[in-house]
C-alpha positions in Angstrom: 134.3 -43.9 64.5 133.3 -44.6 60.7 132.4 -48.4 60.2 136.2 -48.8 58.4 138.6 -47.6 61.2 141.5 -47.6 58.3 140.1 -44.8 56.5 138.7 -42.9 59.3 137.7 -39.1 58.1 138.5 -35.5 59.3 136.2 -35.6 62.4 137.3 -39.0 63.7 140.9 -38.0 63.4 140.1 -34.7 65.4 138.2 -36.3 67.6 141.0 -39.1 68.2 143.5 -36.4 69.0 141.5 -34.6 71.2 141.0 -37.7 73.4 145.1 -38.5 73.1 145.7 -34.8 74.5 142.8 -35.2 77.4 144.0 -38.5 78.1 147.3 -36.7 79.9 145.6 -33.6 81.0 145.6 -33.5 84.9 143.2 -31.1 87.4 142.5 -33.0 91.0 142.1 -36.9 91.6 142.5 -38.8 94.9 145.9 -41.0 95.7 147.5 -42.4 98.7 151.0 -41.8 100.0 153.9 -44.3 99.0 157.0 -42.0 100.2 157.4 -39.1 102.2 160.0 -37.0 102.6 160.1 -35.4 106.3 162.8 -33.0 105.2 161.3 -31.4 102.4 158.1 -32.2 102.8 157.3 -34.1 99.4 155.3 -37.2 98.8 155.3 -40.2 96.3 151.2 -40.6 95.4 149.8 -43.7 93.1 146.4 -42.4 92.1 143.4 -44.1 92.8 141.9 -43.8 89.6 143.3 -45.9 86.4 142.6 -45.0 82.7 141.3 -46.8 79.5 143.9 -46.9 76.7 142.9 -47.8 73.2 145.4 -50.4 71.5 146.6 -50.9 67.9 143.9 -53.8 67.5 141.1 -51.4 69.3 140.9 -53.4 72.2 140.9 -51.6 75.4 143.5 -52.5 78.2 142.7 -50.9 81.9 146.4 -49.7 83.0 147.6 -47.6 86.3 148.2 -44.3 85.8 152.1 -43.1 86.9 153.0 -41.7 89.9 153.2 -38.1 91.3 156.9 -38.1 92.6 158.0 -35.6 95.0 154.7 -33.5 95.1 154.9 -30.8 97.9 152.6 -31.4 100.9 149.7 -28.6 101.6 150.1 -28.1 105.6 147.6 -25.3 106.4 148.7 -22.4 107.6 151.6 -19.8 106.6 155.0 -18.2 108.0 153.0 -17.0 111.3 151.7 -20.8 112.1 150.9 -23.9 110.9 149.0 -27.4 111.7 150.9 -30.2 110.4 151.1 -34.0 111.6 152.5 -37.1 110.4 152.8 -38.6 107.1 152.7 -42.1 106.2 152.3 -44.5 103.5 149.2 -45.0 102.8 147.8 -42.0 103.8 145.3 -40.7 101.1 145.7 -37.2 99.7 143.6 -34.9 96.9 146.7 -34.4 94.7 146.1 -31.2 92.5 148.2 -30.5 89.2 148.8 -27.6 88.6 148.8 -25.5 85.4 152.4 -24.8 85.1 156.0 -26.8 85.6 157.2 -25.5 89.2 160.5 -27.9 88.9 162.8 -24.1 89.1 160.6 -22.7 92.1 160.2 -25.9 93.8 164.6 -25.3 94.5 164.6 -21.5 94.2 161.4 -20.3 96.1 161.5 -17.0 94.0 159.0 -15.9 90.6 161.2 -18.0 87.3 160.1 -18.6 84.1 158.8 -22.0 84.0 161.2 -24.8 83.4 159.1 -26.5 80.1 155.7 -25.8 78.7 154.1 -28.8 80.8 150.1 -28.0 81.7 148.4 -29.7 84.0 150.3 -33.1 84.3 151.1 -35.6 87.0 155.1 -34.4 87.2 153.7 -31.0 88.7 151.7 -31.3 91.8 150.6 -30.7 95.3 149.4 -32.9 97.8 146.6 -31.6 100.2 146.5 -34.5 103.2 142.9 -35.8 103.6 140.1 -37.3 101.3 137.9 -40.3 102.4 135.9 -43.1 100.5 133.0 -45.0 101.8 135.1 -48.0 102.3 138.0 -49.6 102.1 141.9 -47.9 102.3 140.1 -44.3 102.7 137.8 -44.4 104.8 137.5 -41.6 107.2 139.4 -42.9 110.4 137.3 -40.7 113.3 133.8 -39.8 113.0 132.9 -35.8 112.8 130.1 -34.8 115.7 127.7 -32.6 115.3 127.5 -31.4 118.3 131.1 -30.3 118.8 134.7 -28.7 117.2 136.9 -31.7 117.5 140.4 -31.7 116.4 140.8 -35.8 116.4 144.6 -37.0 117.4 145.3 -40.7 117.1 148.5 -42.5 116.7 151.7 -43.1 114.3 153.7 -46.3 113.6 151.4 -47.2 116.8 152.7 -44.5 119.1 150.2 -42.4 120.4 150.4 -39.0 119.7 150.4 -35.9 121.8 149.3 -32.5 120.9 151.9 -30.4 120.6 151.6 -26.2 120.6 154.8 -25.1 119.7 156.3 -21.2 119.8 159.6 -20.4 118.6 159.7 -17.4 120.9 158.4 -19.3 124.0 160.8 -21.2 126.7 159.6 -25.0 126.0 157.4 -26.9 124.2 153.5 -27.7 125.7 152.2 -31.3 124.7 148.4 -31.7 125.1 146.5 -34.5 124.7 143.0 -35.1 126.2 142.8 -38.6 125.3 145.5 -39.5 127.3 144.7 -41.5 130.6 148.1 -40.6 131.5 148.0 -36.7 131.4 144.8 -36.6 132.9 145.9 -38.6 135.6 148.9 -36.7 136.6 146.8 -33.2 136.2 144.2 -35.1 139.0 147.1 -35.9 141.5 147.9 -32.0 140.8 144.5 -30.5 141.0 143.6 -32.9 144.4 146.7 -31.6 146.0 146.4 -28.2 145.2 142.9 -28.8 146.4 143.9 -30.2 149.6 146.0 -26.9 150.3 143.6 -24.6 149.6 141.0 -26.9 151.9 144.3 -26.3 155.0 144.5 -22.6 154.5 140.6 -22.0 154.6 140.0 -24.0 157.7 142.9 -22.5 159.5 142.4 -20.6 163.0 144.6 -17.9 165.1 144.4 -19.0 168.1 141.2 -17.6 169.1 138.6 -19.5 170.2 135.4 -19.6 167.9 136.7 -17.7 165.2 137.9 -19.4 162.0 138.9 -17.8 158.8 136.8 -16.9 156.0 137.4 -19.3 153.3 139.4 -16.4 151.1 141.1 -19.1 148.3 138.8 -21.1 146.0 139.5 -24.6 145.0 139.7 -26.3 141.5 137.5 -28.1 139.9 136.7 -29.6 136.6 134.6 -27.8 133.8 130.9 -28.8 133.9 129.5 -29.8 131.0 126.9 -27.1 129.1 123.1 -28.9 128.2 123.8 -30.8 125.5 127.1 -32.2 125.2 128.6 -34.8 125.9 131.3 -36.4 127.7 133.8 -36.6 127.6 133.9 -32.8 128.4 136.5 -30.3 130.6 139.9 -31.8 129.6 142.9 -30.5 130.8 144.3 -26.6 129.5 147.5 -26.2 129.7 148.6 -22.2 128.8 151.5 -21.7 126.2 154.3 -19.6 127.6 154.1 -15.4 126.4 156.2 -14.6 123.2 159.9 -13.5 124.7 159.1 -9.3 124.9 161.0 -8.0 121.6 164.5 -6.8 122.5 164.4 -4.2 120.2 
């Protein structure tokens, strides 16, 4: 800026403007949830980040940026499957903004000429779930082995959660959840009795003396772990039900 801000010339003006239209120019920052919508799917996100404004004295005042309001939430997956889990306030996201309005396809679903000529602001954007800090309000919840895919489940509202594999096509739904003492207990009472079956039917005689049965029926155990990993290892399987056969 020239040493009299009044009369500033040509390049501080240009230069001026060009920070005033960057200053509300939006790509990807970091925010955490305040609302979600379960129905459609939509979050309320205060952005982590705040901005320097320039005041009419040129003093600088440090101010929140606004909220992205009903921004759609990036599940992965498509039409054929997808991974989703709860949402809840406070949950920090990477909200994107994206390069055109999407206000008409956000309702119709189907290719529309944008609703305005908005680029890149905080009323148009998506909300991919994840994101950690170092510290404080984001930082990563679970730790990520090396040594191991893990797919992490904890809890919601203080409910722990199960893992759920869902098919439309099959008969029920399967819940899964190796952390829970209570699955894995109820699968132990099932494996120990089956177990004790299998131990009856291999011991069994006919009647004549000195002869007993091959043992013909093998028991069930748990998976041994390979070199290297650790436990806790072997948790329970439980098989999704086949797709219904196609009718037509």
């Amino acid at each position: 800026m020239s040493d009299d801000d009044r009369n500033p010339d040509l390049g501080d003006v240009i230069d001026l403007y060009i920070e005033h239209a960057l200053s509300g120019f939006f790509t990807a920052q970091f925010g955490y949830v305040t609302r979600y919508d379960e129905v459609k799917q939509v979050v309320d996100v205060q952005p982590y980040n705040k901005r320097t404004i320039i005041k009419g004295d040129g003093s600088e005042e440090i101010e929140r940026l606004p909220q992205a309001v009903n921004a759609p939430v990036i599940f992965p997956g498509n039409r054929a499957g997808r991974l989703t889990s709860p949402v809840a306030n406070g949950d920090t996201v990477l909200l994107v903004s994206l390069s055109s309005s999407i206000s008409r396809w956000l309702v119709s679903g189907v290719e529309a000429a944008p609703e305005n000529f908005r680029q890149n602001t905080l009323s148009d954007c998506v909300a991919f779930i994840g994101g950690q800090s170092w510290a404080g309000r984001a930082k990563a919840p679970t730790t990520a082995p090396l040594d191991a895919t893990v797919l992490h489940v904890g809890s919601y509202k203080g409910t722990e959660l199960p893992l759920k594999l869902v098919s439309p096509l099959a008969a029920s739904r399967v819940a899964v959840n190796s952390e829970s003492a209570a699955i894995a207990a109820k699968l132990n009472a099932l494996i120990a009795v089956v177990n004790t079956l299998v131990t009856q039917y291999n011991s069994h005689s006919h009647g004549v003396s000195g002869v007993t049965a091959s043992p013909v029926v093998p028991g069930m155990q748990a998976d041994s772990p390979p070199s290297g990993i650790a436990a806790p290892y072997g948790s329970a399987r439980v098989l999704v039900p086949d797709p219904a056969p196609d009718a037509t």
